[in-house]
Phi, psi and omega in degrees: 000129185268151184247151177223170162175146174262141198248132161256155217213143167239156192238100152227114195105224204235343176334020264276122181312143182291284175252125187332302189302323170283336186331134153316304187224159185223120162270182175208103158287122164251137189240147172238123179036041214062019233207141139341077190258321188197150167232123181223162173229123160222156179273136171316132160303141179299140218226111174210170191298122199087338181306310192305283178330317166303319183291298187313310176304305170340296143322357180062031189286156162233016166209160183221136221238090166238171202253294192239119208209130190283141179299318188299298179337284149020283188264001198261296178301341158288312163291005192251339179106347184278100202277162184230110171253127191227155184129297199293108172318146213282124158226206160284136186315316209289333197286332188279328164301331176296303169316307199289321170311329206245353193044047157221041195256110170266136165210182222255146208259000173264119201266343181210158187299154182230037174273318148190187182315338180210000000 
Protein backbone atom coordinates (compact mmCIF):
# COMPACT_ATOMS: atom_id res chain seq x y z
CA UNK A 1 0.00 0.00 0.00
CA UNK A 2 1.34 3.14 -1.03
CA UNK A 3 1.56 5.77 1.73
CA UNK A 4 1.85 9.34 0.85
CA UNK A 5 1.92 12.62 3.41
CA UNK A 6 2.89 16.16 3.35
CA UNK A 7 5.59 17.51 5.89
CA UNK A 8 5.83 21.12 6.25
CA UNK A 9 8.92 23.09 8.10
CA UNK A 10 8.96 26.77 9.14
CA UNK A 11 12.12 28.33 8.21
CA UNK A 12 15.00 31.11 8.57
CA UNK A 13 17.40 30.77 6.07
CA UNK A 14 17.60 26.93 5.77
CA UNK A 15 16.62 26.76 9.19
CA UNK A 16 14.05 25.54 11.36
CA UNK A 17 12.77 28.52 12.71
CA UNK A 18 13.01 29.05 16.72
CA UNK A 19 9.32 29.94 16.70
CA UNK A 20 6.58 29.15 14.33
CA UNK A 21 4.90 32.49 13.93
CA UNK A 22 8.29 34.07 12.63
CA UNK A 23 9.35 31.94 9.97
CA UNK A 24 10.39 33.37 6.79
CA UNK A 25 9.61 30.68 4.89
CA UNK A 26 7.82 27.06 4.70
CA UNK A 27 9.45 24.32 3.24
CA UNK A 28 6.70 21.13 2.06
CA UNK A 29 8.31 17.69 1.63
CA UNK A 30 6.07 15.31 -0.30
CA UNK A 31 6.76 11.92 0.82
CA UNK A 32 5.96 8.84 -0.76
CA UNK A 33 6.69 5.22 1.03
CA UNK A 34 9.76 6.95 3.02
CA UNK A 35 10.91 8.50 0.28
CA UNK A 36 11.53 12.10 -1.12
CA UNK A 37 9.24 12.56 -3.75
CA UNK A 38 8.95 16.81 -4.69
CA UNK A 39 10.29 19.66 -2.26
CA UNK A 40 8.66 23.42 -2.49
CA UNK A 41 9.35 26.49 -0.39
CA UNK A 42 6.85 29.41 0.01
CA UNK A 43 7.21 32.59 1.93
CA UNK A 44 5.05 32.77 4.73
CA UNK A 45 1.92 34.44 5.12
CA UNK A 46 1.12 37.51 7.05
CA UNK A 47 1.00 36.41 10.47
CA UNK A 48 -2.03 37.39 12.36
CA UNK A 49 -3.75 35.17 14.57
CA UNK A 50 -5.01 32.16 13.36
CA UNK A 51 -4.06 32.69 9.70
CA UNK A 52 -1.26 30.00 9.79
CA UNK A 53 -2.82 27.12 10.63
CA UNK A 54 -5.59 28.09 8.08
CA UNK A 55 -2.87 28.61 5.48
CA UNK A 56 -1.28 25.52 6.52
CA UNK A 57 -4.63 23.33 5.91
CA UNK A 58 -4.65 25.12 2.63
CA UNK A 59 -1.56 22.96 1.72
CA UNK A 60 -2.69 19.62 2.31
CA UNK A 61 0.11 19.38 4.99
CA UNK A 62 -0.70 16.59 7.00
CA UNK A 63 2.49 17.30 9.98
CA UNK A 64 4.34 19.93 10.87
CA UNK A 65 7.70 19.47 12.27
CA UNK A 66 8.76 22.59 14.79
CA UNK A 67 10.68 23.92 17.29
CA UNK A 68 8.29 26.65 19.34
CA UNK A 69 4.37 26.94 18.85
CA UNK A 70 2.15 28.60 20.99
CA UNK A 71 -0.56 25.55 22.57
CA UNK A 72 -3.93 27.37 20.81
CA UNK A 73 -1.64 27.07 17.49
CA UNK A 74 -1.75 23.35 18.37
CA UNK A 75 -4.93 22.92 18.84
CA UNK A 76 -5.99 25.00 15.83
CA UNK A 77 -3.61 22.04 13.73
CA UNK A 78 -5.00 19.35 15.36
CA UNK A 79 -8.79 20.31 14.64
CA UNK A 80 -7.52 20.88 10.99
CA UNK A 81 -6.70 17.07 11.30
CA UNK A 82 -2.97 18.45 11.09
CA UNK A 83 -0.53 16.52 13.44
CA UNK A 84 2.55 18.79 15.30
CA UNK A 85 6.24 17.35 16.26
CA UNK A 86 7.20 20.03 18.63
CA UNK A 87 10.08 20.66 20.54
CA UNK A 88 12.78 20.26 18.21
CA UNK A 89 16.02 21.84 17.83
CA UNK A 90 16.80 24.32 15.17
CA UNK A 91 18.78 22.85 12.44
CA UNK A 92 19.23 22.66 8.50
CA UNK A 93 15.58 21.44 7.09
CA UNK A 94 16.93 18.62 5.19
CA UNK A 95 18.90 17.45 7.97
CA UNK A 96 15.54 17.42 10.04
CA UNK A 97 13.40 15.91 7.38
CA UNK A 98 16.32 12.98 7.35
CA UNK A 99 16.14 12.12 11.22
CA UNK A 100 11.94 12.07 10.97
CA UNK A 101 12.55 9.93 8.06
CA UNK A 102 15.21 7.61 9.55
CA UNK A 103 12.64 7.69 12.73
CA UNK A 104 15.63 9.89 15.06
CA UNK A 105 14.15 13.18 15.43
CA UNK A 106 14.53 14.33 18.79
CA UNK A 107 12.79 17.23 20.26
CA UNK A 108 12.29 18.25 24.05
CA UNK A 109 9.50 16.89 26.25
CA UNK A 110 8.06 20.98 26.22
CA UNK A 111 5.39 20.39 23.48
CA UNK A 112 4.70 24.73 23.19
CA UNK A 113 6.00 27.87 23.33
CA UNK A 114 5.06 29.60 26.35
CA UNK A 115 5.52 33.16 25.42
CA UNK A 116 2.08 33.41 24.53
CA UNK A 117 -1.08 32.25 23.45
CA UNK A 118 -0.68 31.50 19.56
Amino acid sequence: MEVKMRIMIPLIGDTLSEHFGRAQNFVVYEIENSTIKDTKIYNAPEHQEGSFPAWVKSQNVDLIIVSGIGPKAIELFNSYGIDVISGVEPKEHSNIIRDYLNGTISYSSKLACDKHEI
